[in-house]
PDB file with one MODEL, atoms N, CA, C and O in Angstrom:
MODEL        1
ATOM      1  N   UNK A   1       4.188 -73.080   4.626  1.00  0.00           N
ATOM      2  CA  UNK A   1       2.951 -72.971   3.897  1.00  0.00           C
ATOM      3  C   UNK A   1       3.067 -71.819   2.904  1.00  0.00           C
ATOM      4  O   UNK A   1       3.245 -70.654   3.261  1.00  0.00           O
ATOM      5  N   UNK A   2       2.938 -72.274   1.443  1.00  0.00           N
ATOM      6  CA  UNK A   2       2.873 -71.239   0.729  1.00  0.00           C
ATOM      7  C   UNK A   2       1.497 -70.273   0.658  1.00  0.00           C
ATOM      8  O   UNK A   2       0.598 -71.003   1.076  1.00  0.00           O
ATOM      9  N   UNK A   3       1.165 -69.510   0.461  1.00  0.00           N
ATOM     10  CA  UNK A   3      -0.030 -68.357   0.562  1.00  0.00           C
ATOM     11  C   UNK A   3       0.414 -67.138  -1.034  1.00  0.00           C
ATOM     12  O   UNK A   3       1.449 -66.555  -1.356  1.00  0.00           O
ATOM     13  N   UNK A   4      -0.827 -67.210  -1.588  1.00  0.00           N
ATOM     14  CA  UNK A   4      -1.014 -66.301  -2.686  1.00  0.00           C
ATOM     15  C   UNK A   4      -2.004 -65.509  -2.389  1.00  0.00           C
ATOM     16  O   UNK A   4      -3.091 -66.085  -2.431  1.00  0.00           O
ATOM     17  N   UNK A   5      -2.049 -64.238  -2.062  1.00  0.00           N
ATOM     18  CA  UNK A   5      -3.319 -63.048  -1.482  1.00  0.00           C
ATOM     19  C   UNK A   5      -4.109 -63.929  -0.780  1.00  0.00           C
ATOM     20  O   UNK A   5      -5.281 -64.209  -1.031  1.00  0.00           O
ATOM     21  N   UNK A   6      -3.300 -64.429   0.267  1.00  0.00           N
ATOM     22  CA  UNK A   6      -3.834 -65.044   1.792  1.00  0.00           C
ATOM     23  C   UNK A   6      -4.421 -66.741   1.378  1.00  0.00           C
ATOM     24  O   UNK A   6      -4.587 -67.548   2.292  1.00  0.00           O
ATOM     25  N   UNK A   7      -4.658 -67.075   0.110  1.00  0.00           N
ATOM     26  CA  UNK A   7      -5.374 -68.120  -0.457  1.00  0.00           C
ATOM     27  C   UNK A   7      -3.845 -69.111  -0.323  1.00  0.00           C
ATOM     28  O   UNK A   7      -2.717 -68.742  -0.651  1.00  0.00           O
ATOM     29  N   UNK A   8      -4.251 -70.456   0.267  1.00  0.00           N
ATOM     30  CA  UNK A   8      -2.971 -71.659   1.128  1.00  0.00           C
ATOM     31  C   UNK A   8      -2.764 -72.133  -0.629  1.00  0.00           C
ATOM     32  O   UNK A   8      -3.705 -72.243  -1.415  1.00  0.00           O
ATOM     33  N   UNK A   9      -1.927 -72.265  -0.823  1.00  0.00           N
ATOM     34  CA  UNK A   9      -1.106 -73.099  -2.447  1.00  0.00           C
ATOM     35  C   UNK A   9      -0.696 -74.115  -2.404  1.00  0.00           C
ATOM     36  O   UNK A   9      -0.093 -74.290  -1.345  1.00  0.00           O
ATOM     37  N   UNK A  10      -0.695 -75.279  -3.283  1.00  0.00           N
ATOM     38  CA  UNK A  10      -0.562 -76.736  -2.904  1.00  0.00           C
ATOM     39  C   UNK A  10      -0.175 -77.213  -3.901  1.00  0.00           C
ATOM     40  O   UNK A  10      -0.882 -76.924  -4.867  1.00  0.00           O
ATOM     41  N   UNK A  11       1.269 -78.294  -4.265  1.00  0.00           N
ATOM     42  CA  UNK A  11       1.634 -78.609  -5.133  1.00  0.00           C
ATOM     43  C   UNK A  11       0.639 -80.090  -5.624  1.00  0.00           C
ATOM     44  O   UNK A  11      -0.058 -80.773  -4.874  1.00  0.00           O
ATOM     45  N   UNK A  12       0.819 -80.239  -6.821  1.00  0.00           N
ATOM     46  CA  UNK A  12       0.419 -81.799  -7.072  1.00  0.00           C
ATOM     47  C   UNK A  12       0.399 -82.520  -6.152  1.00  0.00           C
ATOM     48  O   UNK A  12      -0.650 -82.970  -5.691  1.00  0.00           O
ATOM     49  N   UNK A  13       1.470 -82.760  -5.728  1.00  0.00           N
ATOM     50  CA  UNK A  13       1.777 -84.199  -4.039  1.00  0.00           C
ATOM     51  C   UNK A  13       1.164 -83.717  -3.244  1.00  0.00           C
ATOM     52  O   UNK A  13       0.291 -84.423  -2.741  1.00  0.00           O
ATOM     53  N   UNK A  14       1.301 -82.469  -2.807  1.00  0.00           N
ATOM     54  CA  UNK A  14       0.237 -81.988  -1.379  1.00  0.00           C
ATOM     55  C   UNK A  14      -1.075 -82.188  -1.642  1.00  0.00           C
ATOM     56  O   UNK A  14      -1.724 -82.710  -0.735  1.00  0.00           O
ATOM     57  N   UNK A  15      -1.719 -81.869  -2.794  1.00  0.00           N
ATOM     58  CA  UNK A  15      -2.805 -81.587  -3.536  1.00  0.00           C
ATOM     59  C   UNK A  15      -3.407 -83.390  -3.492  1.00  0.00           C
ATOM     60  O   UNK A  15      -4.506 -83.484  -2.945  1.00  0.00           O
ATOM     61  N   UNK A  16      -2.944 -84.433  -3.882  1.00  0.00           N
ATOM     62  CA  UNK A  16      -3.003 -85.881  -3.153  1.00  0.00           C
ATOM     63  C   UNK A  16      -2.697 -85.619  -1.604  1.00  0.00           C
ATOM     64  O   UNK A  16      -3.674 -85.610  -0.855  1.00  0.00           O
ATOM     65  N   UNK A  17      -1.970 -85.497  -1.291  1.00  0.00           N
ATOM     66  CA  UNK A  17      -1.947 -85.591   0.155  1.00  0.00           C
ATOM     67  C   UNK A  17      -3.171 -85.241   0.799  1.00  0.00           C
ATOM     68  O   UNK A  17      -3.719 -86.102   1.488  1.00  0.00           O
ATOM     69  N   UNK A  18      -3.837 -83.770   0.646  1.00  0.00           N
ATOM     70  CA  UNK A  18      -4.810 -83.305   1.239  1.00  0.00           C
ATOM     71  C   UNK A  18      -5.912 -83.963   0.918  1.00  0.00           C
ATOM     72  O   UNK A  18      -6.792 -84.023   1.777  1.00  0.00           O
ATOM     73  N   UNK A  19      -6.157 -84.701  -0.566  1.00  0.00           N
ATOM     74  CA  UNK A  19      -7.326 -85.919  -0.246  1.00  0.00           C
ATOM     75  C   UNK A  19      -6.723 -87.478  -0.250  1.00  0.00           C
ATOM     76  O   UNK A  19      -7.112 -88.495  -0.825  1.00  0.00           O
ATOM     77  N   UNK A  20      -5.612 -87.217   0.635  1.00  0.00           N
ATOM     78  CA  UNK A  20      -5.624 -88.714   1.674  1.00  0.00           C
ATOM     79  C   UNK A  20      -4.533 -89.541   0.442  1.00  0.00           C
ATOM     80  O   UNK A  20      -4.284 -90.741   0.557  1.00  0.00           O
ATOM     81  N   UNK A  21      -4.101 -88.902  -0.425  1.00  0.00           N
ATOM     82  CA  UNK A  21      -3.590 -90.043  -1.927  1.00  0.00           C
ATOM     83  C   UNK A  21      -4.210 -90.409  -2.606  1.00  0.00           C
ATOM     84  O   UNK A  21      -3.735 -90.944  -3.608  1.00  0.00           O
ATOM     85  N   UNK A  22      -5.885 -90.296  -2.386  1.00  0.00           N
ATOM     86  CA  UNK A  22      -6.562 -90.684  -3.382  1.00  0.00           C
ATOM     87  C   UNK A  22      -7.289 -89.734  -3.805  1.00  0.00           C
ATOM     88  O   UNK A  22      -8.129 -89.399  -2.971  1.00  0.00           O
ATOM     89  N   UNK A  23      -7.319 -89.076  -4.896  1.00  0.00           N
ATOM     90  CA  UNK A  23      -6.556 -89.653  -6.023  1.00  0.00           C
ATOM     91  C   UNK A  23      -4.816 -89.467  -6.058  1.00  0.00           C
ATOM     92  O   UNK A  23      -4.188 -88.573  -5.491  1.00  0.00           O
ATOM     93  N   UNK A  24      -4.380 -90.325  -6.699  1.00  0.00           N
ATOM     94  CA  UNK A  24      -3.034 -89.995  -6.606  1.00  0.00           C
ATOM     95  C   UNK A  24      -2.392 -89.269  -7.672  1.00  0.00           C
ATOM     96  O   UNK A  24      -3.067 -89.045  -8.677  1.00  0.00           O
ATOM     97  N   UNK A  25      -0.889 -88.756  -7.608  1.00  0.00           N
ATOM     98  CA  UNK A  25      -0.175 -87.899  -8.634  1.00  0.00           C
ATOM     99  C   UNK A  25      -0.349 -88.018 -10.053  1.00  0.00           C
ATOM    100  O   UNK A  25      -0.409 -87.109 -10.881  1.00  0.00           O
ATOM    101  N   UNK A  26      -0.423 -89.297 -10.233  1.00  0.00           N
ATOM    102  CA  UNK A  26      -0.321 -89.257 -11.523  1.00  0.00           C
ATOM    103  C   UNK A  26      -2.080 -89.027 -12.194  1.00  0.00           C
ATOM    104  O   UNK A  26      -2.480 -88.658 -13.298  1.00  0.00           O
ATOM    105  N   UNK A  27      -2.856 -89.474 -10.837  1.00  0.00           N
ATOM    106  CA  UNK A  27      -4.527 -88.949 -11.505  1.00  0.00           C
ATOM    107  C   UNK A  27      -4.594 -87.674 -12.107  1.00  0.00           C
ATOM    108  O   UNK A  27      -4.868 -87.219 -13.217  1.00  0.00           O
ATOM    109  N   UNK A  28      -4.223 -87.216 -10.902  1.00  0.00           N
ATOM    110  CA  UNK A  28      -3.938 -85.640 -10.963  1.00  0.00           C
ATOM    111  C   UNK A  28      -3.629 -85.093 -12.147  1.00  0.00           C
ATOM    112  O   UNK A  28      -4.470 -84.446 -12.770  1.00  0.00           O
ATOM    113  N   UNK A  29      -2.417 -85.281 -12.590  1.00  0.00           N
ATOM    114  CA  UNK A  29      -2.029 -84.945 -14.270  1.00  0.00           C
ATOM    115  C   UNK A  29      -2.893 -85.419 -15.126  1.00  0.00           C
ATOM    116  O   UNK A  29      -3.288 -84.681 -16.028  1.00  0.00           O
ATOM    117  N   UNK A  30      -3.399 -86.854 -15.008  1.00  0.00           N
ATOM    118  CA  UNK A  30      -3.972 -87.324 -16.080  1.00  0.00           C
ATOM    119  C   UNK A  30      -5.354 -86.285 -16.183  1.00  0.00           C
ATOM    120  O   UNK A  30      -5.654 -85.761 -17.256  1.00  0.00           O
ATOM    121  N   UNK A  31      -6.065 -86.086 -15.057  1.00  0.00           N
ATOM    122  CA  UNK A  31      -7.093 -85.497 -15.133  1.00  0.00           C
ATOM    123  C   UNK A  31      -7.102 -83.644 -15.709  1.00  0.00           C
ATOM    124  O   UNK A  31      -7.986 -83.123 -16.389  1.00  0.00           O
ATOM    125  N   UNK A  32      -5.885 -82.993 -15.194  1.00  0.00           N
ATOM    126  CA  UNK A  32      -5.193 -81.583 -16.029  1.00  0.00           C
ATOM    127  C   UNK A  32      -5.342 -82.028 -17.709  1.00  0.00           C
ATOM    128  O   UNK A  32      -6.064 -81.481 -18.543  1.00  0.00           O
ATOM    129  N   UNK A  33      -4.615 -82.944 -17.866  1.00  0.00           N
ATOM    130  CA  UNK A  33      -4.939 -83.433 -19.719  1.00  0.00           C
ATOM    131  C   UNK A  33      -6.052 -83.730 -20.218  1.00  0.00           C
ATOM    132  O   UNK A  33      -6.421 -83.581 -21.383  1.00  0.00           O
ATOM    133  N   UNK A  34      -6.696 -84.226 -19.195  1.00  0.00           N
ATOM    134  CA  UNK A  34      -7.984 -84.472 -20.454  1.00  0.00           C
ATOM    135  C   UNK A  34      -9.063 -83.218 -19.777  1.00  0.00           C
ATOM    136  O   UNK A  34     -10.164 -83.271 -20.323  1.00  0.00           O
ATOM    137  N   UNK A  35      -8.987 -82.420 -19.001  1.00  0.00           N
ATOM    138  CA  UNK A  35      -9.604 -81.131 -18.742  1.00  0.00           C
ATOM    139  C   UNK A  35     -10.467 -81.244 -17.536  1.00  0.00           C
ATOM    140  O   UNK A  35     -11.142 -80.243 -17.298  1.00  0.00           O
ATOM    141  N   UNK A  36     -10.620 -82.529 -16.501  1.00  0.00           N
ATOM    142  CA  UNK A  36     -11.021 -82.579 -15.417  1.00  0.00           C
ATOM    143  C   UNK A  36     -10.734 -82.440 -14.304  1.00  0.00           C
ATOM    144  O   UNK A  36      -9.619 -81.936 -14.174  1.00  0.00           O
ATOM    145  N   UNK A  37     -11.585 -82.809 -12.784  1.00  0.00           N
ATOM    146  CA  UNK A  37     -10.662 -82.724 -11.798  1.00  0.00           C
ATOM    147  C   UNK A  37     -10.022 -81.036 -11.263  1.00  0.00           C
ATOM    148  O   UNK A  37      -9.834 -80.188 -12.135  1.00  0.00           O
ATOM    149  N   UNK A  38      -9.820 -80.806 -10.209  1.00  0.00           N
ATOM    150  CA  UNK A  38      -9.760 -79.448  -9.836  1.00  0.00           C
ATOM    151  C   UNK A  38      -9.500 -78.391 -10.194  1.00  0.00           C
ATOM    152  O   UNK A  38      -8.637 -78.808 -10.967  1.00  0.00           O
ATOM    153  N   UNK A  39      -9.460 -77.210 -10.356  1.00  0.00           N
ATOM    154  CA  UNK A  39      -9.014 -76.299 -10.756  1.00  0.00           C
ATOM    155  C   UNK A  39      -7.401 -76.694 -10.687  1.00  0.00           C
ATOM    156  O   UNK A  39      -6.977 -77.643 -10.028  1.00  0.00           O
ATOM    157  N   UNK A  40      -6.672 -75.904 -11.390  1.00  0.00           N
ATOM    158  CA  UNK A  40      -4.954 -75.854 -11.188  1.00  0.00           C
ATOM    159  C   UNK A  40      -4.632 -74.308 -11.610  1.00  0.00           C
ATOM    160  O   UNK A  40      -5.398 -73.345 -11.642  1.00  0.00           O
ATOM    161  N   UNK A  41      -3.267 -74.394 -11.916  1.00  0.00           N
ATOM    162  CA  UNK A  41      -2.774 -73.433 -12.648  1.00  0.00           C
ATOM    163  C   UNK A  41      -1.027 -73.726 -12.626  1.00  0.00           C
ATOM    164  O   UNK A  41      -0.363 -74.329 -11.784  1.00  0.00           O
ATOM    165  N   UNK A  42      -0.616 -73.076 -13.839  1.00  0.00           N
ATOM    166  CA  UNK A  42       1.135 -73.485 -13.805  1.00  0.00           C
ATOM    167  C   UNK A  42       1.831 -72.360 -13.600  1.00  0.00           C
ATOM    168  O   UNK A  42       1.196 -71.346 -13.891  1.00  0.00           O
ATOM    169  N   UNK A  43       3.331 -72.121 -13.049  1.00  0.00           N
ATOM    170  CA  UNK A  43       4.267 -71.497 -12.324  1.00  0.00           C
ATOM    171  C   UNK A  43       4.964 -71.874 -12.902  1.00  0.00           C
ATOM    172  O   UNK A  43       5.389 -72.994 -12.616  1.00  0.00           O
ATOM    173  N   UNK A  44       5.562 -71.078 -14.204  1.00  0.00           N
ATOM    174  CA  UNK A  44       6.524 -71.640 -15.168  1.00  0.00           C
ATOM    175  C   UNK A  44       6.009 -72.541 -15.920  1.00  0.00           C
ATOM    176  O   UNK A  44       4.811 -72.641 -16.183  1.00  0.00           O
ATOM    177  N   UNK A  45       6.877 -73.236 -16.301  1.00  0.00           N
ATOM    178  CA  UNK A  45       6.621 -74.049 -17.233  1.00  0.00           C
ATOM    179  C   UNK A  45       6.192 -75.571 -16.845  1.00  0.00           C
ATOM    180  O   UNK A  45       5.502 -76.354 -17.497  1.00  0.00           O
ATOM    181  N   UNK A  46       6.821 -75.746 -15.568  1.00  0.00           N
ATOM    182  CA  UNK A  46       6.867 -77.117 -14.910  1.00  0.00           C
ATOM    183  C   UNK A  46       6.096 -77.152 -13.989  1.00  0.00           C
ATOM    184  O   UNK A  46       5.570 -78.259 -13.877  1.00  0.00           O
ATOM    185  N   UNK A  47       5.670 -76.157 -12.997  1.00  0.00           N
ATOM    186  CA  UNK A  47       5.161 -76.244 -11.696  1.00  0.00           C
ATOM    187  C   UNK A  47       3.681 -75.992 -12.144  1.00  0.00           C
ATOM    188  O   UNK A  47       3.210 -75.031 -12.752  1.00  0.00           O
ATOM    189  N   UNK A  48       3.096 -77.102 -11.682  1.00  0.00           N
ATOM    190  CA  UNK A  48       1.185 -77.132 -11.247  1.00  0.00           C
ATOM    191  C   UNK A  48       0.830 -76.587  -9.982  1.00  0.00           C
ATOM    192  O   UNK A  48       1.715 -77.067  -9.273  1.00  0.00           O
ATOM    193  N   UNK A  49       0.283 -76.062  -9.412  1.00  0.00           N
ATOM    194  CA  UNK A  49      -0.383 -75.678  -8.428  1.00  0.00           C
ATOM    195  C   UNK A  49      -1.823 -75.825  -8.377  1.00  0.00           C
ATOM    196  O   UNK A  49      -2.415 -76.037  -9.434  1.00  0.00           O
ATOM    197  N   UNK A  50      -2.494 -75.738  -7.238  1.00  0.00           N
ATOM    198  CA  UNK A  50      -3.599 -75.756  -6.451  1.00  0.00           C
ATOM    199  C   UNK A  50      -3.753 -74.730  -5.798  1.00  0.00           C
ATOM    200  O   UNK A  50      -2.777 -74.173  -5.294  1.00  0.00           O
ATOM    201  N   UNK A  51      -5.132 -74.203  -5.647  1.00  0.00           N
ATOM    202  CA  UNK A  51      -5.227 -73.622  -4.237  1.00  0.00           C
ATOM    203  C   UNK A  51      -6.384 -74.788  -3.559  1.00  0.00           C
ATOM    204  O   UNK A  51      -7.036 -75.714  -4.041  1.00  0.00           O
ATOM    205  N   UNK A  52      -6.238 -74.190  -2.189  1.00  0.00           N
ATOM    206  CA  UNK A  52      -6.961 -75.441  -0.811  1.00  0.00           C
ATOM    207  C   UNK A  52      -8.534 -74.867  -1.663  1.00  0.00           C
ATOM    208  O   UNK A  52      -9.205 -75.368  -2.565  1.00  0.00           O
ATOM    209  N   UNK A  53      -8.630 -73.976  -1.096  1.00  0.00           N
ATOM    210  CA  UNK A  53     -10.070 -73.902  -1.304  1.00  0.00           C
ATOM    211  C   UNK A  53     -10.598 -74.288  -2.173  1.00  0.00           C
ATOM    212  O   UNK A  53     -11.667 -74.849  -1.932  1.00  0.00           O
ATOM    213  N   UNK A  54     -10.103 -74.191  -3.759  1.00  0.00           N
ATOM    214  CA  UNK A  54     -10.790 -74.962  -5.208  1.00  0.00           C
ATOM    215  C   UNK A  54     -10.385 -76.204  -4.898  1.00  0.00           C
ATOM    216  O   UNK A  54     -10.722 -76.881  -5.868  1.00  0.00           O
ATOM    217  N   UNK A  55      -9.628 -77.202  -3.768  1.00  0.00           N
ATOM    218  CA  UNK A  55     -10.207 -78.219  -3.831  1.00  0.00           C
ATOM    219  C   UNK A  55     -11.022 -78.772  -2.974  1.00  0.00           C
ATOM    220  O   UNK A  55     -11.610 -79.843  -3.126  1.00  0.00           O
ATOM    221  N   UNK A  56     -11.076 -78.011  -2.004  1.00  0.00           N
ATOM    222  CA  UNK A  56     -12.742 -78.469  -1.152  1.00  0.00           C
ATOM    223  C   UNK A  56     -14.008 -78.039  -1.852  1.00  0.00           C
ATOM    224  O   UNK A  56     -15.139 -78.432  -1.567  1.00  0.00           O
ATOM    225  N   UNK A  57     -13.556 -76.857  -3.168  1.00  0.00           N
ATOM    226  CA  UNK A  57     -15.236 -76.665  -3.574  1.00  0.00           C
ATOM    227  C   UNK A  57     -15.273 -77.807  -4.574  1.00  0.00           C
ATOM    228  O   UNK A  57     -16.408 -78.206  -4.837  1.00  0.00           O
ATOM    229  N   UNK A  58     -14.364 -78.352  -5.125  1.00  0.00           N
ATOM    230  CA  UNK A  58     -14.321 -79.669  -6.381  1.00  0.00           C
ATOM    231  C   UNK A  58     -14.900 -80.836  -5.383  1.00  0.00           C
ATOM    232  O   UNK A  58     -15.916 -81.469  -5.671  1.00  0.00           O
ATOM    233  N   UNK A  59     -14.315 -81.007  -4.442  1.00  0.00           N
ATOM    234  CA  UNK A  59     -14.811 -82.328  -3.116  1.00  0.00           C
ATOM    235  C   UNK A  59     -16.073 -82.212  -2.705  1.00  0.00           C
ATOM    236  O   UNK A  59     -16.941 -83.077  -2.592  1.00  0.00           O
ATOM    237  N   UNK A  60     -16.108 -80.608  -2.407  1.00  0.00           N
ATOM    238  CA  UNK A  60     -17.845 -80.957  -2.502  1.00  0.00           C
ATOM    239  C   UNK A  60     -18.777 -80.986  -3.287  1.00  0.00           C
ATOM    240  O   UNK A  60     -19.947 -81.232  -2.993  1.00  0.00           O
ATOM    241  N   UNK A  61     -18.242 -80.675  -4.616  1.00  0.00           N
ATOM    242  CA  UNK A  61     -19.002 -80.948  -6.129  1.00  0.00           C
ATOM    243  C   UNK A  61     -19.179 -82.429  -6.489  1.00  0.00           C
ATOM    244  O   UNK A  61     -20.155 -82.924  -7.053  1.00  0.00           O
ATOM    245  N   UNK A  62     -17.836 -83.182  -5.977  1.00  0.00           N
ATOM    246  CA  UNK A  62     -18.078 -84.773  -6.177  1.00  0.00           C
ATOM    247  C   UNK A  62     -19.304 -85.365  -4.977  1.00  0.00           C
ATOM    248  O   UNK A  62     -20.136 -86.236  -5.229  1.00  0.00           O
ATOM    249  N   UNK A  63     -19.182 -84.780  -3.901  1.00  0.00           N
ATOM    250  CA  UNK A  63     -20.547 -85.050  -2.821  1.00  0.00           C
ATOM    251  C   UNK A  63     -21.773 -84.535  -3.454  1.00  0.00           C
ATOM    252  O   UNK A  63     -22.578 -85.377  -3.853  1.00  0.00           O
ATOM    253  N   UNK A  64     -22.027 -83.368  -3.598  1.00  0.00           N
ATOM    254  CA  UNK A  64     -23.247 -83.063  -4.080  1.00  0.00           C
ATOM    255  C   UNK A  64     -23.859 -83.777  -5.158  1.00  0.00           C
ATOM    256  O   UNK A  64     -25.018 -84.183  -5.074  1.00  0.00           O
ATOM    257  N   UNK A  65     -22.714 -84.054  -6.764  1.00  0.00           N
ATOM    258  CA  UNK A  65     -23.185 -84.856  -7.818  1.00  0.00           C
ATOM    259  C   UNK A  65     -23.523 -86.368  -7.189  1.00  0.00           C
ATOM    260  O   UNK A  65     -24.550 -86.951  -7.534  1.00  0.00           O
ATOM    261  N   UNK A  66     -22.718 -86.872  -6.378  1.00  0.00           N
ATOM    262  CA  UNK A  66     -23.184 -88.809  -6.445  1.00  0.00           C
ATOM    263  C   UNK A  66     -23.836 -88.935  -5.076  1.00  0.00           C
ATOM    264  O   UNK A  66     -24.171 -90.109  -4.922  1.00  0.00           O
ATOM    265  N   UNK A  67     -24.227 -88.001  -3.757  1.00  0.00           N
ATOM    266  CA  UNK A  67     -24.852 -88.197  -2.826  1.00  0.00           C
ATOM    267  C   UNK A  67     -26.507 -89.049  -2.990  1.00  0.00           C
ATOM    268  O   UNK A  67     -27.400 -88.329  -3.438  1.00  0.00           O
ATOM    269  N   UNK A  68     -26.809 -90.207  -2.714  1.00  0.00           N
ATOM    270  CA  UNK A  68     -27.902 -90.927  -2.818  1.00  0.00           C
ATOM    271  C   UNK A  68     -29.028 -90.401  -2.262  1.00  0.00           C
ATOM    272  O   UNK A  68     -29.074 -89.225  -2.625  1.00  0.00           O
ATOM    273  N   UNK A  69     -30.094 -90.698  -1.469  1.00  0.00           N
ATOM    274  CA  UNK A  69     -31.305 -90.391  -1.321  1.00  0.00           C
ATOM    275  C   UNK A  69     -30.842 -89.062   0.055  1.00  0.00           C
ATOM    276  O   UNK A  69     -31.727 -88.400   0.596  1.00  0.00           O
TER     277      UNK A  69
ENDMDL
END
């Protein structure tokens, strides 16, 4: 497990993995390009990252926006 000042780090694939594959890898990027979709950040030039926590607060931003009555 990678850890940045105690905060868990998650590549693209893990970053699908942890919501189940869906969305999948290539959402993922697509959504970095057009400016949606979780926080990230890059490690060089090539590497995307995640942290866990900005994507449970994005997961629960998608619950809170479309939750019904």
């Amino acid at each position: 497990m990678r850890q940045i000042n105690g905060r868990r780090v998650l590549s693209t694939a893990e970053a699908s993995e942890y919501f189940g594959g869906t969305p999948s890898v290539g959402t993922l990027r697509y959504w970095r390009h057009i400016g949606e979709g979780p926080k990230s950040f890059r490690l060089g030039r090539k590497l995307v990252m995640y942290f866990e926590d900005d994507l449970e607060t994005w997961l629960m931003d998608q619950y809170e926006e479309s939750v019904t009555a």
